[in-house]
mmCIF file of the N, C-alpha and C atoms, coordinates in Angstrom:
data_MODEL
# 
_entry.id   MODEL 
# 
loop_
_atom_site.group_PDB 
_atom_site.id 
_atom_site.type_symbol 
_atom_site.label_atom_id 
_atom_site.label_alt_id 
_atom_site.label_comp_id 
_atom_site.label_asym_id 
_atom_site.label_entity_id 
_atom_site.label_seq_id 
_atom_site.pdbx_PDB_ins_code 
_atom_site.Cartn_x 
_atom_site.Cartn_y 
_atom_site.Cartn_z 
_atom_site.occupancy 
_atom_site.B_iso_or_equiv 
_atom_site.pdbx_formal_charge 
_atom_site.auth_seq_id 
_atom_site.auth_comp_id 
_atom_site.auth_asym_id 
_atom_site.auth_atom_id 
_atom_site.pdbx_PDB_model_num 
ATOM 1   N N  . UNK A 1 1  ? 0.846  -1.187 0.000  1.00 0.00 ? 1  UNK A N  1 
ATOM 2   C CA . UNK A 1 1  ? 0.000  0.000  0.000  1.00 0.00 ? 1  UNK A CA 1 
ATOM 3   C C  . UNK A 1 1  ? 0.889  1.247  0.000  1.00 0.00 ? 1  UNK A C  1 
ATOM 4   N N  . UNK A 1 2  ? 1.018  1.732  -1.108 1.00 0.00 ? 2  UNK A N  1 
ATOM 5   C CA . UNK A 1 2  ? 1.996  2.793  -0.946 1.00 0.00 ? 2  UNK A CA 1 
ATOM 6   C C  . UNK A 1 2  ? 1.216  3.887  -1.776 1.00 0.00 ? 2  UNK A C  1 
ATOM 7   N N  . UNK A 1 3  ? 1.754  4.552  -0.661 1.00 0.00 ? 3  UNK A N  1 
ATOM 8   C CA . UNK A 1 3  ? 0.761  6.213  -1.274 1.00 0.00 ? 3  UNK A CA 1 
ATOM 9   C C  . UNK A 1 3  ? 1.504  7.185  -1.571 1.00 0.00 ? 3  UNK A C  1 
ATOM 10  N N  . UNK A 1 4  ? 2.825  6.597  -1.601 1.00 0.00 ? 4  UNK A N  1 
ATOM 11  C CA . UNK A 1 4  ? 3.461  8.276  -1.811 1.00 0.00 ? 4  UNK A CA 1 
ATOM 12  C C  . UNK A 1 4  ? 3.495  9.104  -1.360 1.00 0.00 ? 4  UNK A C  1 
ATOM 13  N N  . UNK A 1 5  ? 3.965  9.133  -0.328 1.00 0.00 ? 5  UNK A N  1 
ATOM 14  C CA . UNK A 1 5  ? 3.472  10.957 0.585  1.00 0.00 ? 5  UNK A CA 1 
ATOM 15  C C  . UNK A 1 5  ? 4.407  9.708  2.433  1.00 0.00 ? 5  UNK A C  1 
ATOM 16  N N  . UNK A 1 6  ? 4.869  10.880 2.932  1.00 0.00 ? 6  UNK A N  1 
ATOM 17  C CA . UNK A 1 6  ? 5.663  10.682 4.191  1.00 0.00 ? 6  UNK A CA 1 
ATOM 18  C C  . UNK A 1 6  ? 4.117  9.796  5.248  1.00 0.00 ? 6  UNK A C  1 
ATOM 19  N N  . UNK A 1 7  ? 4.840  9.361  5.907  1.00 0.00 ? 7  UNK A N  1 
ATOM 20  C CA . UNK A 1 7  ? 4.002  8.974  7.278  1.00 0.00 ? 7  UNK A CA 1 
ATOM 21  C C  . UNK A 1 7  ? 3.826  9.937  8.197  1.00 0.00 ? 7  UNK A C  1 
ATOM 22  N N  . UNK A 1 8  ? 4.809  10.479 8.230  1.00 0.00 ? 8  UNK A N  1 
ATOM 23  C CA . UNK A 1 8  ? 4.107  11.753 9.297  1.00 0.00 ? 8  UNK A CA 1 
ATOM 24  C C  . UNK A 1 8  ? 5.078  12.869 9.062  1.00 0.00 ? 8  UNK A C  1 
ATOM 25  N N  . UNK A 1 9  ? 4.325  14.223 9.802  1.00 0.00 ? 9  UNK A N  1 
ATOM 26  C CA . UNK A 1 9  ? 5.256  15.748 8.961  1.00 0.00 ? 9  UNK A CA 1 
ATOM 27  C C  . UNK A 1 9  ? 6.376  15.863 9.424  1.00 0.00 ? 9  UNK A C  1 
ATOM 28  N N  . UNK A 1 10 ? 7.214  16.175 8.452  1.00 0.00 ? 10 UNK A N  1 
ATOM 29  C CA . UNK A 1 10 ? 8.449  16.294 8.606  1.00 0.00 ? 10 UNK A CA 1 
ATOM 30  C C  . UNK A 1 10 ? 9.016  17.351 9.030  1.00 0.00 ? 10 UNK A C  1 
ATOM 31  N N  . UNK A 1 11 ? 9.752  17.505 10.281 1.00 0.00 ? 11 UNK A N  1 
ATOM 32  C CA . UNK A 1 11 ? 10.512 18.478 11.007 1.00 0.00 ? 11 UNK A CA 1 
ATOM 33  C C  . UNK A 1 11 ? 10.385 20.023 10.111 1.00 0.00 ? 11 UNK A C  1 
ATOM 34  N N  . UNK A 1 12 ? 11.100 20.099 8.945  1.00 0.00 ? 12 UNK A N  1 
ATOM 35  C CA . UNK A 1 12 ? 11.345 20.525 8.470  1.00 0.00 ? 12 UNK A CA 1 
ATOM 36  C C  . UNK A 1 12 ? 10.379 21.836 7.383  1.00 0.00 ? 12 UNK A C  1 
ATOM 37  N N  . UNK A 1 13 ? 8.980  21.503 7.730  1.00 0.00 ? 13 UNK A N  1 
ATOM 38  C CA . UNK A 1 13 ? 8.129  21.671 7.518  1.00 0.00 ? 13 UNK A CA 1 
ATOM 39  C C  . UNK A 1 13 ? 7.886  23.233 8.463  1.00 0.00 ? 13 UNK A C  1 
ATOM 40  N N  . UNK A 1 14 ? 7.986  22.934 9.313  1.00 0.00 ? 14 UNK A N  1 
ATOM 41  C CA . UNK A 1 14 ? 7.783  24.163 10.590 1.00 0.00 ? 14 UNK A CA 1 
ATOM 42  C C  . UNK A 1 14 ? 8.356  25.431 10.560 1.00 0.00 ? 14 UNK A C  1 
ATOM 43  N N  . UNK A 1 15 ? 8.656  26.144 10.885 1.00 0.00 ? 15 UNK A N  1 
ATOM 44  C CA . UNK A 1 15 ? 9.606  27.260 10.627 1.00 0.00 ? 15 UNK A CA 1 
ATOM 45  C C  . UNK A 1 15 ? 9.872  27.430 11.971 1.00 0.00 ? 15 UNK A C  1 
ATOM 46  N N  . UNK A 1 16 ? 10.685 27.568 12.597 1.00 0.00 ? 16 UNK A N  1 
ATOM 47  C CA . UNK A 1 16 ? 12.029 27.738 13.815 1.00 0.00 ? 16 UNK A CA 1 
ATOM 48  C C  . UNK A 1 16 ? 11.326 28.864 14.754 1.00 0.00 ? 16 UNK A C  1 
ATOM 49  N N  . UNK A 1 17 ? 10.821 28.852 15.865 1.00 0.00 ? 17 UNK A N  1 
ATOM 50  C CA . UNK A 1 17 ? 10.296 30.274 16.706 1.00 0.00 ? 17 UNK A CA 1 
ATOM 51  C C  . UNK A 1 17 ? 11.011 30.309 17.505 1.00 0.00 ? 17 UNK A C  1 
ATOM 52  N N  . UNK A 1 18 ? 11.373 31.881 18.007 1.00 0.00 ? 18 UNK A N  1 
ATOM 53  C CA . UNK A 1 18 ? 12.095 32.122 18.818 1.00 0.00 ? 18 UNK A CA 1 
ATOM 54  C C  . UNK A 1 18 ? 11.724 31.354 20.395 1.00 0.00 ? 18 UNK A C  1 
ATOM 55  N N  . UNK A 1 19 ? 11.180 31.086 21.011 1.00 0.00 ? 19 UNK A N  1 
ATOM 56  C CA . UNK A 1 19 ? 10.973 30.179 22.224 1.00 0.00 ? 19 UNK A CA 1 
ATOM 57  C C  . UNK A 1 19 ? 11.659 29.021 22.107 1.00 0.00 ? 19 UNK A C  1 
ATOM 58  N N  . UNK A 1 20 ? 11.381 28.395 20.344 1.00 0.00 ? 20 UNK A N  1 
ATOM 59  C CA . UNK A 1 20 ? 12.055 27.302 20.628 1.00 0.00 ? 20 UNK A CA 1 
ATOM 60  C C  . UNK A 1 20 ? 13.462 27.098 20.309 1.00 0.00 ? 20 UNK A C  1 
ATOM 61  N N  . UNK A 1 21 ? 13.924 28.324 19.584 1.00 0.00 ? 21 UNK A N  1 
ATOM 62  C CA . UNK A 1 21 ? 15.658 28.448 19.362 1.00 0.00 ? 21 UNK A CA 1 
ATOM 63  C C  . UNK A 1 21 ? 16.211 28.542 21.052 1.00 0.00 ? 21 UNK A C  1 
ATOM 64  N N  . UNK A 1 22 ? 15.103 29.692 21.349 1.00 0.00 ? 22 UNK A N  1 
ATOM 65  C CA . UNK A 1 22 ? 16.176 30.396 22.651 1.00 0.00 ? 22 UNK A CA 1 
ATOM 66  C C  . UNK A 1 22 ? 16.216 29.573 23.907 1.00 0.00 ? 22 UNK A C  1 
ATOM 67  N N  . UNK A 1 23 ? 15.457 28.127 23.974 1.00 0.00 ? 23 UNK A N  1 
ATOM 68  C CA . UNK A 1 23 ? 15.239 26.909 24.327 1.00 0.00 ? 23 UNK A CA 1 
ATOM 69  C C  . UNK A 1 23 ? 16.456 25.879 24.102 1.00 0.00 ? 23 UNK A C  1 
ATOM 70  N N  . UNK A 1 24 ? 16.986 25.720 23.187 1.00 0.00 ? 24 UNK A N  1 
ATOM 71  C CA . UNK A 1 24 ? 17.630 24.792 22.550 1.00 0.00 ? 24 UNK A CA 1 
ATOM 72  C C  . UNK A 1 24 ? 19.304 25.614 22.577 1.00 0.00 ? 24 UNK A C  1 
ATOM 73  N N  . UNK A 1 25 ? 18.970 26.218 22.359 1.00 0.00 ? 25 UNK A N  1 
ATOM 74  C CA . UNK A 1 25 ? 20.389 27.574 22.970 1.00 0.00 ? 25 UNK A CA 1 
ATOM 75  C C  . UNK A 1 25 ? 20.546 26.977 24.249 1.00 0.00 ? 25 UNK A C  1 
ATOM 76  N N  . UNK A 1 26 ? 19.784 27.099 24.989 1.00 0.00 ? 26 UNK A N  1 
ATOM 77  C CA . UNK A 1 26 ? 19.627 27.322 26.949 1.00 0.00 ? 26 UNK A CA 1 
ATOM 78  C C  . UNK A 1 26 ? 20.178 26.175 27.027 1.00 0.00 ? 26 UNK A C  1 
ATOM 79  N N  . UNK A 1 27 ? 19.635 25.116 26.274 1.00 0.00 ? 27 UNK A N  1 
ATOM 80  C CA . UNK A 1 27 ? 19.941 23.737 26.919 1.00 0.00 ? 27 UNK A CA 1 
ATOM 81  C C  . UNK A 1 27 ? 21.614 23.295 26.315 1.00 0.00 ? 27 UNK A C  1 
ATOM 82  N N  . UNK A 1 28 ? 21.695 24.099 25.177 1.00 0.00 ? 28 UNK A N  1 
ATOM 83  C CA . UNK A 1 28 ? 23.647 23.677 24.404 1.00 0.00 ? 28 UNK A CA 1 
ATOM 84  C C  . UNK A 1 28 ? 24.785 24.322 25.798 1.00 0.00 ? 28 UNK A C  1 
ATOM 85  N N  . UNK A 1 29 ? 23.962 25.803 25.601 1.00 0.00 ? 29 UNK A N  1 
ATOM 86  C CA . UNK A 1 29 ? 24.922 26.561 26.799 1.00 0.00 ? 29 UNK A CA 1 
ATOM 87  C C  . UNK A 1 29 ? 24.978 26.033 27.878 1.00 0.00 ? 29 UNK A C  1 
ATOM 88  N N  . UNK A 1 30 ? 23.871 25.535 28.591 1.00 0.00 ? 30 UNK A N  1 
ATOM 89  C CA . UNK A 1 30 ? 23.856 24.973 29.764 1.00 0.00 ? 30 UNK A CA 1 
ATOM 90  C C  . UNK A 1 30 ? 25.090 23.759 30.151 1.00 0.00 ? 30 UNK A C  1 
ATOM 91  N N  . UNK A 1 31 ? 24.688 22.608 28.987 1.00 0.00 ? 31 UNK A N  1 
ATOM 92  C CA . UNK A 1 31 ? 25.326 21.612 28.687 1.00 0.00 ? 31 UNK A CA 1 
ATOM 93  C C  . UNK A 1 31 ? 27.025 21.562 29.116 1.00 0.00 ? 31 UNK A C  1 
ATOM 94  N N  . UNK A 1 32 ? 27.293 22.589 28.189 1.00 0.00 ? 32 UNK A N  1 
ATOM 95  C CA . UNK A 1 32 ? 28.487 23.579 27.942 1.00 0.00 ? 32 UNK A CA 1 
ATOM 96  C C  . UNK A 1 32 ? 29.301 24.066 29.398 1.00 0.00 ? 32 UNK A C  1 
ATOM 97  N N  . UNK A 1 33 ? 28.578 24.641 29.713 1.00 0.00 ? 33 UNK A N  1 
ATOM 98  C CA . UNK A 1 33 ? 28.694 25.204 30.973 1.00 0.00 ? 33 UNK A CA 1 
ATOM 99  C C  . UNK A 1 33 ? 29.023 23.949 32.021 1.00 0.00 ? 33 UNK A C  1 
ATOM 100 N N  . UNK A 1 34 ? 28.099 23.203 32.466 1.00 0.00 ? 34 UNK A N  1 
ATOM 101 C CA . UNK A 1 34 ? 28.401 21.956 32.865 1.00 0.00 ? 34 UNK A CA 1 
ATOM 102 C C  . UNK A 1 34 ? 29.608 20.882 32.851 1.00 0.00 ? 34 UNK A C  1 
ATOM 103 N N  . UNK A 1 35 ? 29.961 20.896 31.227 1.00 0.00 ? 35 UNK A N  1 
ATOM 104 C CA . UNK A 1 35 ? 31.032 19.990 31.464 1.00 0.00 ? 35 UNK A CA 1 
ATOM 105 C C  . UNK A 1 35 ? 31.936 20.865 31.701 1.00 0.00 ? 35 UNK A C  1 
ATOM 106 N N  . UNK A 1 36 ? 32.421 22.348 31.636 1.00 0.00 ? 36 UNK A N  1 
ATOM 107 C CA . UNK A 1 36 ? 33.263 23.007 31.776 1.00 0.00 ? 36 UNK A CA 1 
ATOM 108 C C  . UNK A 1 36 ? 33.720 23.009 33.683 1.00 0.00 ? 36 UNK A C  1 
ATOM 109 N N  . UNK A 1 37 ? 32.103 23.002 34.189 1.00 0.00 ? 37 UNK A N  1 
ATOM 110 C CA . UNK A 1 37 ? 32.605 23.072 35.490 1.00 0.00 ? 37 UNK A CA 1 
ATOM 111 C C  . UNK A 1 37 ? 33.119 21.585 36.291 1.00 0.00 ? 37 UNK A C  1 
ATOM 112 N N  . UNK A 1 38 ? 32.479 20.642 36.068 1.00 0.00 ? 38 UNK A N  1 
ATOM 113 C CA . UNK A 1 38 ? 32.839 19.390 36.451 1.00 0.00 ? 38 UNK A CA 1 
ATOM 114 C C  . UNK A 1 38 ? 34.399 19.279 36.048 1.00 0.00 ? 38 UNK A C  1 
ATOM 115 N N  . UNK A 1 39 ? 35.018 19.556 34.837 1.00 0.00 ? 39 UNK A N  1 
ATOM 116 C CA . UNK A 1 39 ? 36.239 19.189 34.683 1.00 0.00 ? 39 UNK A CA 1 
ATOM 117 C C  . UNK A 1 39 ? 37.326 20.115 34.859 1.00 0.00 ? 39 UNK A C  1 
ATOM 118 N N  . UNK A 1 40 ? 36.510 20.789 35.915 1.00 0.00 ? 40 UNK A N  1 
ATOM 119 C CA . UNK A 1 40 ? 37.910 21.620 36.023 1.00 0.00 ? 40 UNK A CA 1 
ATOM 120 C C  . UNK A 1 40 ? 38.027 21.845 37.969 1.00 0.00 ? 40 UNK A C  1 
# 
């Protein structure tokens, strides 16, 4: 049964909002921040 067309919407589809950049920022920097302090 093939229909041609994705199973479900693709990421890419969406366009990027600031909540969810400045979200995904928070959590790299954070990350970042973290291993910086543990290893030192």
């Amino acid at each position: 049964m093939d229909l041609n067309r994705p199973m479900s919407p693709h990421l890419t589809i969406y366009a990027p909002t600031l909540p969810a950049m400045t979200s995904i920022a928070q959590r790299i920097t954070g990350n970042k921040l973290y291993y910086i302090y543990i290893n030192n």
